[in-house]
N, C-alpha and C positions, 0 to 999 in steps of 0.2 A: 433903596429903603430896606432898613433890616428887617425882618421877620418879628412880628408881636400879636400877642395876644391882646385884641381891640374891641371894643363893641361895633354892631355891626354900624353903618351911614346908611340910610335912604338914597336911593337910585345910584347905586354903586354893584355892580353884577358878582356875585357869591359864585365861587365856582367849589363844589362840595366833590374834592376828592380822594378816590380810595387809595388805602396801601393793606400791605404793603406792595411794593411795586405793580400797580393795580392803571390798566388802560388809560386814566385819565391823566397818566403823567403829559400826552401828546398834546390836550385842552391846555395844561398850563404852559406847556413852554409855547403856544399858541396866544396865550394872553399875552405871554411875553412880549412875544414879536410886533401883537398887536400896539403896546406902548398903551392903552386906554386904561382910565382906572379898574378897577377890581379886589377882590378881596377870594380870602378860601376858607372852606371850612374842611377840616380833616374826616375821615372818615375809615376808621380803624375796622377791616374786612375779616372775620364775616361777621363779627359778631353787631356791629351797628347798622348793618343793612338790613338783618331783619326783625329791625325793631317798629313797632307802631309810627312810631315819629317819624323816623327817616323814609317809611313809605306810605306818608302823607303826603311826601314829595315824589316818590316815583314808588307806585306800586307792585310795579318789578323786582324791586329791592338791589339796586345795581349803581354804580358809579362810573361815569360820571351825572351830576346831574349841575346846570348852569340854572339859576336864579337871574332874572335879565333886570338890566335896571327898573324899568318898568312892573316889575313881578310876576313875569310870566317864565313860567318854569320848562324848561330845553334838556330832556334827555337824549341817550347814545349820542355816542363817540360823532360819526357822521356827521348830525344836526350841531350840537354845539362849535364842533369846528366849522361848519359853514355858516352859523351864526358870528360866531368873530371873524371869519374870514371877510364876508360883508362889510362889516362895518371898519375894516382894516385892508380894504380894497387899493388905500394907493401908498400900503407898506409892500407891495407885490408878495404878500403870502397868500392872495388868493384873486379872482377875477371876476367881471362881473355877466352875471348871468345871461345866457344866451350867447356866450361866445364860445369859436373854438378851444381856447385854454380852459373855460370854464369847464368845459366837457371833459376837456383829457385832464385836468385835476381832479372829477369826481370819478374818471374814470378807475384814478388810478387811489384813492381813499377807496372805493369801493373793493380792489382787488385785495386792498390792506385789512379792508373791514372783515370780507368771509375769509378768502383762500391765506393768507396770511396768520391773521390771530384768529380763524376757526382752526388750523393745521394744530395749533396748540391745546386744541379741546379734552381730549382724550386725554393728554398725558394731565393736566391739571385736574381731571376728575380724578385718575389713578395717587394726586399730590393730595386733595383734599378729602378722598373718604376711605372708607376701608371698604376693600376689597382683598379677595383670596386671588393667590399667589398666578392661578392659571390665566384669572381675567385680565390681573394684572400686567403679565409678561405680552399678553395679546393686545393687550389697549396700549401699550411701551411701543410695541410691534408697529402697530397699526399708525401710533403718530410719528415714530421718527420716521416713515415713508411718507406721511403729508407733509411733516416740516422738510426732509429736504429735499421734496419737489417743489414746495410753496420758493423754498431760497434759489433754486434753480432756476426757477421763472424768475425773479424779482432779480435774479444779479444778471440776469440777462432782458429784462425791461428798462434795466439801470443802466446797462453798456458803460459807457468812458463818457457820460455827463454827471457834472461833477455835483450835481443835485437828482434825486428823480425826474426834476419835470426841464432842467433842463442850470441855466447860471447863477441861479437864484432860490435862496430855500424856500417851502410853499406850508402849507397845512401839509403836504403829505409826508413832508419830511418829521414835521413834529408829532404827528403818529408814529412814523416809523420809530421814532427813537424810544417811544414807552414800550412797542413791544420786542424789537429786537434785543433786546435787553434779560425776554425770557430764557432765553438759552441757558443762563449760568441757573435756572433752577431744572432746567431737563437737558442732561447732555446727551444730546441725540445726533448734534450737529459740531463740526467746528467752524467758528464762521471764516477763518482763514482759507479753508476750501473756496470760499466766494470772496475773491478777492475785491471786487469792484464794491460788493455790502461791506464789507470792511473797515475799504477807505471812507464811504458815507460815515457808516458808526461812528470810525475814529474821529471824523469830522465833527460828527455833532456833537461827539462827546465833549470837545473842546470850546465848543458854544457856549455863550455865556447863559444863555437861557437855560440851558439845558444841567448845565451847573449848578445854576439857581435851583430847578426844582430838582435837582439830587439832592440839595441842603435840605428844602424844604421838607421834602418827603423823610429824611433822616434825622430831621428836629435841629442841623446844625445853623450855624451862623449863615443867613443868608442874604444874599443882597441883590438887589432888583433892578434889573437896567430897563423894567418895563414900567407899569402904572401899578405895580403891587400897593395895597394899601394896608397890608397885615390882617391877619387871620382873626378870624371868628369860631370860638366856639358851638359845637354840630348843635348841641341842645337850644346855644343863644341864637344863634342863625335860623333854625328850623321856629321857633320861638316867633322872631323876626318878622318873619315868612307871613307866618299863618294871622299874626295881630295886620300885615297889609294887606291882606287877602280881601 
């Protein structure tokens, strides 16, 4: 389905994500895989997270945030992918709880969640505010040695399986693909040093899902091999929200 601007459906789950190139892209190529309906609502960073509206829904003021068909509202990254991981339990992107895979799935989300996209903290504060020149060279300093130990760990958790968790892509893999992605705004790293994240990258980047929400996120033509149901505007959608609350 192509990408349109739609009013929102009742019991169809809003997935309200940021850019630009903002964490939540991992949620949508996750809806993808999921194949279940859904819908998005954009969310243009910073200036819409820290408006009244938008953290009526999450007070943090952060993206992503999942709307469930039911209307109960699923912030961070973490929770929303194991909310659709759940209920897309026998697409094999995720397991069902109390199992061994379940564990080394959240094991390995969870290594994505801190040591991975926190390694990137420092230098995005030095991207988004102003800062004088010495703090700056120090806080550069200080994150290109977390980014690349975080890639040093991870292309060696990754080894020669041709996925993180092993033949099959998971939730961890559609994290991984929103944030390795950061690289080309801090070059601190090249990821050809890490061969084995590479070949994933290039992988995913050839996925169609992952396709998808490059379209998506870049406004271009896009089309849905999952239950995309076209976008909703942030004002219509939070709008939405709050008359089913």
């Amino acid at each position: 389905m192509s990408a349109a601007k739609t009013a929102p459906t009742a019991a169809v789950p809003i997935l309200f994500y940021g850019v630009p190139s903002g964490c939540s892209f991992g949620s949508l190529v996750a809806l993808e895989w999921a194949g279940q309906p859904y819908r998005l609502a954009r969310v243009e960073m910073p200036e819409q997270i820290h408006t009244t509206a938008f953290k009526s829904l999450n007070p943090v003021g952060e993206t992503p945030v999942l709307v469930s068909a039911q209307g109960d509202v699923v912030t961070e990254s973490m929770a929303i992918l194991n909310h659709i991981g759940a209920r897309a339990i026998e697409r094999g992107i995720a397991f069902a709880q109390g199992t061994p895979q379940f564990d080394e799935l959240n094991r390995m989300l969870a290594f994505l969640n801190t040591t991975f996209f926190g390694s990137f903290s420092s230098l995005w504060h030095v991207l988004e505010h102003e800062v004088d020149e010495a703090s700056r060279e120090a806080l550069v300093e200080y994150g290109r040695g977390r980014v690349v130990q975080a890639h040093a760990k991870l292309e060696a958790m990754l080894g020669d399986k041709r996925w993180l968790l092993g033949d099959r892509p998971t939730l961890a893999d559609a994290y991984f693909a929103g944030i390795a992605r950061w690289t080309k705004y801090h070059s601190v790293v090249d990821r050809r040093d890490y061969p084995n994240l590479q070949r994933l990258f290039d992988q995913l980047e050839a996925d169609p899902a992952v396709i998808f929400a490059h379209a998506i996120e870049q406004q271009r033509p896009a089309v849905s091999a999952g239950g995309f149901q076209g976008e909703v505007a942030l004002e219509e959608a939070i709008a939405d929200y709050r008359l089913a609350a």
